[in-house]
N, CA, C and O atoms as CSV, one atom per row, in Angstrom:
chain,resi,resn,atom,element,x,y,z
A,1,UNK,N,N,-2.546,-13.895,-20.390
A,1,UNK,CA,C,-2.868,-12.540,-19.943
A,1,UNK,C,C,-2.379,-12.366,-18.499
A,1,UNK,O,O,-2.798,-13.115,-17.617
A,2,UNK,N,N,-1.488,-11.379,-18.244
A,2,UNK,CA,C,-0.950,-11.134,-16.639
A,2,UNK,C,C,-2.443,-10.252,-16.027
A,2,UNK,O,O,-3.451,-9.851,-16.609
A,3,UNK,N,N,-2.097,-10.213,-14.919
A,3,UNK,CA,C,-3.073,-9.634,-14.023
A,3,UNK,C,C,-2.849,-8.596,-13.192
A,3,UNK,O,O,-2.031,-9.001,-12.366
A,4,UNK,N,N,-3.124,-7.516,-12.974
A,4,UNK,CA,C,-2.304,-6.634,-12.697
A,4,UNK,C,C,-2.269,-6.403,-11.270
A,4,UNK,O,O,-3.243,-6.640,-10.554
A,5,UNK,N,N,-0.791,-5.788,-10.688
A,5,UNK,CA,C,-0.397,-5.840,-8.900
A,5,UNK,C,C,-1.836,-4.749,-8.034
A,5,UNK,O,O,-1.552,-3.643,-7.576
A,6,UNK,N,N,-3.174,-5.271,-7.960
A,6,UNK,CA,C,-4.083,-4.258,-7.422
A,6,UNK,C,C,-4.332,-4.508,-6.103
A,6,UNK,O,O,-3.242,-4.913,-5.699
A,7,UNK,N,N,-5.072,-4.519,-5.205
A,7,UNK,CA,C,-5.440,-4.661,-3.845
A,7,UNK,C,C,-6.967,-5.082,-4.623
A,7,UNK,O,O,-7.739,-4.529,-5.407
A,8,UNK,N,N,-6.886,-6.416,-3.892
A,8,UNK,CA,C,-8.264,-6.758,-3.515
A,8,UNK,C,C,-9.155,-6.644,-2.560
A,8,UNK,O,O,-8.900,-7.317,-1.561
A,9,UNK,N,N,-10.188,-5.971,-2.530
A,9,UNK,CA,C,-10.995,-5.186,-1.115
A,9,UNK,C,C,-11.713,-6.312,-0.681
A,9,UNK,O,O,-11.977,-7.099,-1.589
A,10,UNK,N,N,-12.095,-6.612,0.409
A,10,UNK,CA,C,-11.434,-5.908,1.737
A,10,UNK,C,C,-10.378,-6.692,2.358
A,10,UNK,O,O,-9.989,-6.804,3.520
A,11,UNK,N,N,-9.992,-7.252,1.136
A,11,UNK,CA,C,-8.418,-7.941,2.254
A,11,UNK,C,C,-7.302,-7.476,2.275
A,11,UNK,O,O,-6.455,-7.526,3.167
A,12,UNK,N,N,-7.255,-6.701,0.631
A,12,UNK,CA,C,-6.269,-5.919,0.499
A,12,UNK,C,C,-4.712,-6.776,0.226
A,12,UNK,O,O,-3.550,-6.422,0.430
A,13,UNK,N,N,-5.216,-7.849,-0.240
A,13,UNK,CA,C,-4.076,-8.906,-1.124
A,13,UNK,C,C,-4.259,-8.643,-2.280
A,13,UNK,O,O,-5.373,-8.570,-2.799
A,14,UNK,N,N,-2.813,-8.401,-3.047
A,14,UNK,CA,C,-2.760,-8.485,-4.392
A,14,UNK,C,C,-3.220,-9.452,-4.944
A,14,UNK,O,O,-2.958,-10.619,-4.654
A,15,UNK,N,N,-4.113,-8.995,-5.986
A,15,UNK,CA,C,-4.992,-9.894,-6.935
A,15,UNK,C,C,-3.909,-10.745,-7.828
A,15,UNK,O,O,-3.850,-11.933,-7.514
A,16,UNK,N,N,-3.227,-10.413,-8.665
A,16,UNK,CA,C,-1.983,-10.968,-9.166
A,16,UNK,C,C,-1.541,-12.132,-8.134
A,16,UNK,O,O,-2.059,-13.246,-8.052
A,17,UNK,N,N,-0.640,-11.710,-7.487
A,17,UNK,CA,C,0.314,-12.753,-6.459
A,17,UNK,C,C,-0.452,-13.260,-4.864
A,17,UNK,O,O,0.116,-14.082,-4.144
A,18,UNK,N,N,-1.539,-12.748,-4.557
A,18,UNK,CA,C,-2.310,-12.761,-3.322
A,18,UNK,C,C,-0.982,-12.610,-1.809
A,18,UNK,O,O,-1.142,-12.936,-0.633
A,19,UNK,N,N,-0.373,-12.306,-2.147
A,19,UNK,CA,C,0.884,-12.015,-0.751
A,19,UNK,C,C,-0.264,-10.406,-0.669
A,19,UNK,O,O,-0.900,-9.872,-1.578
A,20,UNK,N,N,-0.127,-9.986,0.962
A,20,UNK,CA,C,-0.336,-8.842,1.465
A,20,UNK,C,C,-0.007,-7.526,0.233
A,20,UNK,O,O,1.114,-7.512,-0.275
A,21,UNK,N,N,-0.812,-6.701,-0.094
A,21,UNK,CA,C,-0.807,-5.368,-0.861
A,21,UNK,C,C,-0.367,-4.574,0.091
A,21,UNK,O,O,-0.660,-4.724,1.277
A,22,UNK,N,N,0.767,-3.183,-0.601
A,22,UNK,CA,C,1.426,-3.540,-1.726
A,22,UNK,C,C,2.637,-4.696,-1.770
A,22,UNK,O,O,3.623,-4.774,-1.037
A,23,UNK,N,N,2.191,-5.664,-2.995
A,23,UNK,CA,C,3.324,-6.409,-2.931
A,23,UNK,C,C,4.545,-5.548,-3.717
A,23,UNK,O,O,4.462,-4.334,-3.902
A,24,UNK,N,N,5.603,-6.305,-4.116
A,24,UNK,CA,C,6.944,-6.010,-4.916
A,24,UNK,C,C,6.686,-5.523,-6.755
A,24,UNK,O,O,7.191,-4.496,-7.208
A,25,UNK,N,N,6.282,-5.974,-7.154
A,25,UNK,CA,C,5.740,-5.531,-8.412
A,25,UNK,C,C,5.047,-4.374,-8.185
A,25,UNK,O,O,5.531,-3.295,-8.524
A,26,UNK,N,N,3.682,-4.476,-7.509
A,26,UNK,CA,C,2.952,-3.313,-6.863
A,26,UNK,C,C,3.767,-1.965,-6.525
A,26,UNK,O,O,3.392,-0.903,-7.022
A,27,UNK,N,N,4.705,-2.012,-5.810
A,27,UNK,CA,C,5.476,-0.531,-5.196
A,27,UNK,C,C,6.677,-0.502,-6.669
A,27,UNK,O,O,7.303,0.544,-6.837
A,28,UNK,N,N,6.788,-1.055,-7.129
A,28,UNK,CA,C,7.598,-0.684,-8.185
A,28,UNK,C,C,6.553,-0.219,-9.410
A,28,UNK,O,O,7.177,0.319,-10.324
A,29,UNK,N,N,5.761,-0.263,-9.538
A,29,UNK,CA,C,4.780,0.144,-10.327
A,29,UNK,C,C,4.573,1.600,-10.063
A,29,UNK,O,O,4.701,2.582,-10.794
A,30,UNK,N,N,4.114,1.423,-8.444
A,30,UNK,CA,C,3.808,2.782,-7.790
A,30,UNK,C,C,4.974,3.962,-8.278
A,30,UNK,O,O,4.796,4.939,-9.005
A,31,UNK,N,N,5.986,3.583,-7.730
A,31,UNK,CA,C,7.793,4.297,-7.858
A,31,UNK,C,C,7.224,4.783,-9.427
A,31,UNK,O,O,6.421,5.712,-9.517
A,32,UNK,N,N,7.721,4.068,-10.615
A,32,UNK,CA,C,7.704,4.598,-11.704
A,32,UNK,C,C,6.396,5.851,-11.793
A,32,UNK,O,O,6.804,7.008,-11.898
A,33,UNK,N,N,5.410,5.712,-11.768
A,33,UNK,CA,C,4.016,6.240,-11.945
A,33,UNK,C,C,4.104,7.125,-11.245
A,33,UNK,O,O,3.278,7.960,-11.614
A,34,UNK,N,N,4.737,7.524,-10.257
A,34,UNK,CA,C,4.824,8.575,-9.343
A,34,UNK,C,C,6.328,9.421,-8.945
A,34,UNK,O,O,6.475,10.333,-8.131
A,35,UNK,N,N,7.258,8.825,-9.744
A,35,UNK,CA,C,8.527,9.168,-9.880
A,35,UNK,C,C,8.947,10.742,-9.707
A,35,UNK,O,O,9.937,11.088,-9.063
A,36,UNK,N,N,8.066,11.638,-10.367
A,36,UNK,CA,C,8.394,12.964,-9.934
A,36,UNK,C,C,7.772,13.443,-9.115
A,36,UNK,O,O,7.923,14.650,-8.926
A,37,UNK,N,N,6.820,12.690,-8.299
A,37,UNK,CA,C,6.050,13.265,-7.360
A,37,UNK,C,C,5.409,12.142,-6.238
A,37,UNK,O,O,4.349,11.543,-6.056
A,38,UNK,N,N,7.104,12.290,-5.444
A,38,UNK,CA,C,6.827,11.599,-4.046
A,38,UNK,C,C,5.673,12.041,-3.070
A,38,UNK,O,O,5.219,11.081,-2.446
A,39,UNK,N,N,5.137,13.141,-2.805
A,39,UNK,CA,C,4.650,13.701,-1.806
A,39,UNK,C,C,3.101,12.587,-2.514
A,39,UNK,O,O,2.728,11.525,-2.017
A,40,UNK,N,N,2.575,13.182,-3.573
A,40,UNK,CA,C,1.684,12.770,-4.160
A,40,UNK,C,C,1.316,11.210,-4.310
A,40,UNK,O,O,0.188,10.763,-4.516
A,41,UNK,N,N,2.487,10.492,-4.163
A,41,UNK,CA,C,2.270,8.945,-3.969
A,41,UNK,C,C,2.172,8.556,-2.343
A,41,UNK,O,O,1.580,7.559,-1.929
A,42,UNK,N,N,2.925,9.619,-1.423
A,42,UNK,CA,C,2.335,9.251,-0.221
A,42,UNK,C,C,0.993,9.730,0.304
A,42,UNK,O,O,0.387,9.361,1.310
A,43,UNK,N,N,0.709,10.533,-0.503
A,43,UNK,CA,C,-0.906,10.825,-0.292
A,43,UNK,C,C,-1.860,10.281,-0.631
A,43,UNK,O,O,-2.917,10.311,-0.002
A,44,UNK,N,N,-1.568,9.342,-2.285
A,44,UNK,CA,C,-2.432,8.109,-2.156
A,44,UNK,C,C,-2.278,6.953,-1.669
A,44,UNK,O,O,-3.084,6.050,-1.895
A,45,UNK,N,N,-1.166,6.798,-0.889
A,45,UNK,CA,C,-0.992,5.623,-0.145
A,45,UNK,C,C,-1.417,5.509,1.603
A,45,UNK,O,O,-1.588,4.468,2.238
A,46,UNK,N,N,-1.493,6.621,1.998
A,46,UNK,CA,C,-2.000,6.818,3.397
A,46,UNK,C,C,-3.895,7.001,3.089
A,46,UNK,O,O,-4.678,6.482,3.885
A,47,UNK,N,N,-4.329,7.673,2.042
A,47,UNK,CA,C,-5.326,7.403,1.617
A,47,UNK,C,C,-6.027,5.580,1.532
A,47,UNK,O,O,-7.172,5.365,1.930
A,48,UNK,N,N,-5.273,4.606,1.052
A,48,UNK,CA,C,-5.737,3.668,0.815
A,48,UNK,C,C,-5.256,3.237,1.947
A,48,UNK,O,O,-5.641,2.086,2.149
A,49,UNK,N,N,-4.444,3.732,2.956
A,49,UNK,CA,C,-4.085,3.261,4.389
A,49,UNK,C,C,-4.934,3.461,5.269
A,49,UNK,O,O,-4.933,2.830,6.325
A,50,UNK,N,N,-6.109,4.700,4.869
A,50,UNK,CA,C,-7.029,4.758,5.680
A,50,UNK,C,C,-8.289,4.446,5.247
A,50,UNK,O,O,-9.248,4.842,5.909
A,51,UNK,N,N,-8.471,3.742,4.154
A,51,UNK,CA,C,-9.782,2.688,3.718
A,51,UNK,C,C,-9.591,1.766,4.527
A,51,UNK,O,O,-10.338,1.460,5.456
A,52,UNK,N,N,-8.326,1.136,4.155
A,52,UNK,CA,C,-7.778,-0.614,4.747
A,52,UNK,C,C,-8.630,-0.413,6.480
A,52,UNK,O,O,-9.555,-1.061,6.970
A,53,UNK,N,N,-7.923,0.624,6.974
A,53,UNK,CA,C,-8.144,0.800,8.395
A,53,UNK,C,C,-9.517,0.432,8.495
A,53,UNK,O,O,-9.745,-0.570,9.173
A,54,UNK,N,N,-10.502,1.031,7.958
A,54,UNK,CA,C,-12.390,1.875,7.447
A,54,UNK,C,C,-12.744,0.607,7.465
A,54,UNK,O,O,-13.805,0.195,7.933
A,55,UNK,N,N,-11.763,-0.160,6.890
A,55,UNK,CA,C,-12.779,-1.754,6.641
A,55,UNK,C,C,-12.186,-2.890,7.432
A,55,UNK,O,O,-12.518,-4.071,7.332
A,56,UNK,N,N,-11.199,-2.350,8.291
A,56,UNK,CA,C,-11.279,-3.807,9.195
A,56,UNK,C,C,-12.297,-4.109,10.003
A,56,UNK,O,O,-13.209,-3.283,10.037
A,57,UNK,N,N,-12.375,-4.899,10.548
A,57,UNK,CA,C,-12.892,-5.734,11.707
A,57,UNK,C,C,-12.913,-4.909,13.104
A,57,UNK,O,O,-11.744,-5.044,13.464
A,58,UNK,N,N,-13.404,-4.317,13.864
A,58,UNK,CA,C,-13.273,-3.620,15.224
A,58,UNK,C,C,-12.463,-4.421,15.910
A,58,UNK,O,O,-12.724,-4.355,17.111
A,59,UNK,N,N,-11.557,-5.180,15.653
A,59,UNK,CA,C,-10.694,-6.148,16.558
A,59,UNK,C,C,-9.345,-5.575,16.319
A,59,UNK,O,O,-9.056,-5.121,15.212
A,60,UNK,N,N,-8.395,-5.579,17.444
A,60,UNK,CA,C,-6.995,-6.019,18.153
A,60,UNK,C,C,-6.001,-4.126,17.355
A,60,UNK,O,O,-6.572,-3.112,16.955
A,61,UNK,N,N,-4.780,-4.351,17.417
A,61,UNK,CA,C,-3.962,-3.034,16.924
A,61,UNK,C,C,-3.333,-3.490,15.420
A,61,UNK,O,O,-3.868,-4.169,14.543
A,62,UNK,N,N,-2.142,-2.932,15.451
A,62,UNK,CA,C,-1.664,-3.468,14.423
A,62,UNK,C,C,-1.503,-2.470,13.236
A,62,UNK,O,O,-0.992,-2.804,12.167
A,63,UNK,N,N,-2.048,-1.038,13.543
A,63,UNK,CA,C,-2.043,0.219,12.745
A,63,UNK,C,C,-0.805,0.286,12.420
A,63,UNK,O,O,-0.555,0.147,11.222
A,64,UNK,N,N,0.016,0.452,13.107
A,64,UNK,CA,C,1.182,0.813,12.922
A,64,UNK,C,C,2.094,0.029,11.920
A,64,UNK,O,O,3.004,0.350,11.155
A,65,UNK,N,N,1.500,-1.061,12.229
A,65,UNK,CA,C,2.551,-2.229,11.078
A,65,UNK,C,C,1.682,-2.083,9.753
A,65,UNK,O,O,2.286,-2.042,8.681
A,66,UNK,N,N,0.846,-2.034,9.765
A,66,UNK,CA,C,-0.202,-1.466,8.394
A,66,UNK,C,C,0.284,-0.200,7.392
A,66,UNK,O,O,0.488,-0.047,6.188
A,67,UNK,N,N,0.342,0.543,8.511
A,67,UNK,CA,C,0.839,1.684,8.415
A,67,UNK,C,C,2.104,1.953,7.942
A,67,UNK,O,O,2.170,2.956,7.232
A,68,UNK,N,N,3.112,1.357,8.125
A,68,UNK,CA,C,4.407,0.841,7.607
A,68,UNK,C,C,4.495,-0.066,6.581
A,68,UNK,O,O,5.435,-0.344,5.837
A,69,UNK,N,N,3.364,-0.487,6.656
A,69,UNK,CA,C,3.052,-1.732,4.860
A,69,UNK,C,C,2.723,-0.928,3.633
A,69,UNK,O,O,2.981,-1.101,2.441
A,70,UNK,N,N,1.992,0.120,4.377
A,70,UNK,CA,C,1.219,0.914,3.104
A,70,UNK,C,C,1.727,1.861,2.499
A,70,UNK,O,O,1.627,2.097,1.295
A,71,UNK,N,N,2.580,2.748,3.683
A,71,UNK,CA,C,3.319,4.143,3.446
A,71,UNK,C,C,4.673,4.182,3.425
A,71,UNK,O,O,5.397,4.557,2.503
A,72,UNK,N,N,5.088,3.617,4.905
A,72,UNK,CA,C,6.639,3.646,4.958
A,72,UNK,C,C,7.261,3.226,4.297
A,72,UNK,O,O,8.239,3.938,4.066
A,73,UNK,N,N,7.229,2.049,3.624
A,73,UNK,CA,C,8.549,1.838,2.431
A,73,UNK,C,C,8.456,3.074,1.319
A,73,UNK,O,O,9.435,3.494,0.701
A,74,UNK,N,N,7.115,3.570,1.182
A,74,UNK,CA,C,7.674,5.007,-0.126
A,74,UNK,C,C,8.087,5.734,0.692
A,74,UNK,O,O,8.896,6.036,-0.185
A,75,UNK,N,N,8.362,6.354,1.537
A,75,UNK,CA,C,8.941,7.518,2.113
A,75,UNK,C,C,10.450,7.316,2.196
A,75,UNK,O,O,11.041,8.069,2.969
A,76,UNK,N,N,11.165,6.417,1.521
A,76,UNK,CA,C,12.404,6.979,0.964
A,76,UNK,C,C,13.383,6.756,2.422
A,76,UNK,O,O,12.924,6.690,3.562
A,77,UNK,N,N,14.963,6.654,2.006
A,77,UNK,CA,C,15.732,6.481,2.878
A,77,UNK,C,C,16.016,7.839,3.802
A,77,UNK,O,O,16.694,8.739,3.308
A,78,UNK,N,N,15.609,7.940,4.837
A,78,UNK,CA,C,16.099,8.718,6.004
A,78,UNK,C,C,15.040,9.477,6.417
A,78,UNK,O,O,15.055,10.469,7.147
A,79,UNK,N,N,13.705,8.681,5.651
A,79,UNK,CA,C,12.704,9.699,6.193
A,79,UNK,C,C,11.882,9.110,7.488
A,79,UNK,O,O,12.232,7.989,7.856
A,80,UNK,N,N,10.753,9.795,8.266
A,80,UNK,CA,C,10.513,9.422,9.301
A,80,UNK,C,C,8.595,9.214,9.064
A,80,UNK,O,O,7.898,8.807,9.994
């Protein structure tokens, strides 16, 4: 039985492969499932970008690279 590419709370490692969520399987999952509707996959992805945030630790920065883990690779070539 495979296991499917999810985020495990509150670490937010894929349950499947445990590398950092979303892993590679994970955003290709996402892509298909959301294929006609980019806007709508970056809205649940800044959404679960701002749980991740909700449940860290009050310690150090690092939003930004989070932030680029969670959202920026769907936003597509040339976007900002």
């Amino acid at each position: 039985m495979s296991r499917e590419h999810v985020p495990s709370r509150p670490t937010w490692r894929c349950r499947a492969c445990g590398i950092a969520w979303p892993c590679s399987p994970a955003k290709l999952r996402l892509l298909a499932a959301y294929r006609d509707a980019r806007p709508a996959l970056l809205v649940h992805l800044a959404t679960l970008w701002a749980e991740a945030e909700a449940q860290r630790p009050a310690r150090g920065g690092g939003a930004a690279d989070r932030y680029r883990r969670f959202v920026g690779w769907a936003r597509g070539r040339g976007g900002r």
